[in-house]
N, C-alpha and C positions, 0 to 999 in steps of 0.2 A: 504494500500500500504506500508508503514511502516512496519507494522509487518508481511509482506512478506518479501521486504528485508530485515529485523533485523533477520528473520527465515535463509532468505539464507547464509548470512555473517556468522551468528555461525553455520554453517553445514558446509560450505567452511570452515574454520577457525576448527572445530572438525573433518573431512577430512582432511586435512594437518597437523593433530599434531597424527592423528592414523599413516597416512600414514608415518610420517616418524618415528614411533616407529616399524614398519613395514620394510623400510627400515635400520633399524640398521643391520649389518655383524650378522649373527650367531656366528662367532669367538668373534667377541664384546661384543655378551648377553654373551656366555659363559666367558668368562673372566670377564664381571662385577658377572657373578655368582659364582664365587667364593667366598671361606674363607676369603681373602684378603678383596673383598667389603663389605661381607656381613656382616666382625664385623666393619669392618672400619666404617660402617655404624651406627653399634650398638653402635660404641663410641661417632659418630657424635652425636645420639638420647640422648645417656647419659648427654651431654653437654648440648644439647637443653632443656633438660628436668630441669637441672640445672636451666638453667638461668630463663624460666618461674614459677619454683614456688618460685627462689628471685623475680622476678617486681613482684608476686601474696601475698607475704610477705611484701613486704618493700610499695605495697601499704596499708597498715595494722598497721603500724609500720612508727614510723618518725626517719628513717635514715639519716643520713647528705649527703646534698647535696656532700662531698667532697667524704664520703665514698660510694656512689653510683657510683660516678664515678670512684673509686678505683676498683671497683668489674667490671664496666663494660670495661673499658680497660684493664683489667687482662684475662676476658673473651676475646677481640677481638684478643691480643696480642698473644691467646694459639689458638684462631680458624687460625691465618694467619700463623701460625706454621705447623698447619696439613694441609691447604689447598696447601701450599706450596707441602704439598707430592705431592698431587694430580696435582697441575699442574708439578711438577718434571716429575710423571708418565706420562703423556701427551707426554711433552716435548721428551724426552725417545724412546715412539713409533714412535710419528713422524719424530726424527732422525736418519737415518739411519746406521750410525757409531754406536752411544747409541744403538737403536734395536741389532745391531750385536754383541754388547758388553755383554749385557744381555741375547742372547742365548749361546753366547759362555764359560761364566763365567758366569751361573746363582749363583753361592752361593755368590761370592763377589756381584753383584747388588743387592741378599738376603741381604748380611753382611750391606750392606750400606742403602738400606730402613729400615732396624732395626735399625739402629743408627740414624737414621731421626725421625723414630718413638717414640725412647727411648727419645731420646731431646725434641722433641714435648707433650710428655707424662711428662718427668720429670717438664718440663716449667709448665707446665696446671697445675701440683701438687703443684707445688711451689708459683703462680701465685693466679690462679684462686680459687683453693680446698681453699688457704687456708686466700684469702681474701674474700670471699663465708661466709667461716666458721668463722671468726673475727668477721664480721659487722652482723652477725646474732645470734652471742652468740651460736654455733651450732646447731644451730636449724637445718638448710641446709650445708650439707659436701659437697655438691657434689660428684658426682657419680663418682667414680673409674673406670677406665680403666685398671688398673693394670693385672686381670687375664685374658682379653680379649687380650691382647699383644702377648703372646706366640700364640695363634689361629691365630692373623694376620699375623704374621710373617713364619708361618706354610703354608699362602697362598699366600705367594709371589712367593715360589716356583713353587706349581700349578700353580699359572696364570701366571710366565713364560714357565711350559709345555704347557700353553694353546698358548702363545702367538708363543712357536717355532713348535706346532704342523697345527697350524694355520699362517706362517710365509710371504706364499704367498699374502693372504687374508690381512694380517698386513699390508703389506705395501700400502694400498689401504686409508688405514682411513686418516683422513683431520682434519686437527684444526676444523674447525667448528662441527665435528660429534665429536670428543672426549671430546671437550669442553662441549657439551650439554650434549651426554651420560656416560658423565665420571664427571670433572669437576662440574659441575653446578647441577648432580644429587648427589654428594657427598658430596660437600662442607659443612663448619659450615656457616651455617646461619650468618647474620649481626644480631647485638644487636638489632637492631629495627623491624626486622622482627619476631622475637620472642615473641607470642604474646600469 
């Protein structure tokens, strides 16, 4: 009887998570399928990848307690930087003035997530890269973002073609569906969940 209901509960439960991947707007996929996500993403990966092979090093190596936590607040301090894009971009659609703002003057909303991005990028460099590469004697630089920036910023414009070709459907989306397919599938990771 048990393992009847533990069968039904993860079917219901893998039913409701297909289902609302199912339910995302097509104007939603196609906008997270842009250049915009799709290095935004790649720079995400580049960080994450960063930070698991320092805890995979420094469990190896007797790092100081002070300089682990030098690396890991450098890390969290450059991920709340970039998350911030991403809930900015949220914030954005779901406003309506903002949404009109950014079809109407896409290069200046361009001009402005590029300088969100450059600051978030410069931070991480200065931050992260290079208290990374200090406490590790460089062994670990962490991964550059540097030539994936022109790519992202090449899709901001796309994804607001997508978002003004798609503008009726826009205005439909909901904190909670952007949060989840936006937000929470793009963000940097917390330090402890990188494992």
């Amino acid at each position: 009887m048990k393992n009847l209901l533990l069968t039904f509960i993860i079917g219901c439960t893998s039913y409701s998570v297909l289902a609302q991947d199912a339910n995302i707007p097509n104007s939603l996929q196609k906008l997270l399928d842009t250049d915009f996500f799709t290095q935004y993403d790649e720079i995400r990966q580049r960080a994450h990848t960063s930070v698991k092979a320092f805890k995979k090093l420094s469990a190896e190596e007797n790092y100081s307690e002070e300089d682990l936590e030098i690396v890991k607040d450098a890390y969290m301090a450059s991920a709340e930087k970039f998350n911030a894009i991403l809930v900015g971009v949220k914030n954005d659609l779901l406003n309506k003035r903002s949404r009109k703002m950014l079809i109407r003057f896409p290069d200046a909303y361009s001009s402005k997530l590029e300088k969100e991005l450059d600051y978030a990028n410069e931070y991480y460099e200065q931050t992260f890269r290079k208290e990374i590469a200090r406490v590790t004697n460089g062994e670990i630089l962490g991964l550059s973002f540097m030539e994936l920036l022109p790519v992202v910023i090449k899709g901001v414009k796309i994804a607001i073609q997508v978002i003004n070709k798609f503008k009726a459907e826009v205005r439909k989306y909901n904190d909670a569906m952007l949060q989840q397919h936006l937000v929470e599938k793009y963000k940097f990771q917390e330090w402890e969940k990188l494992l």
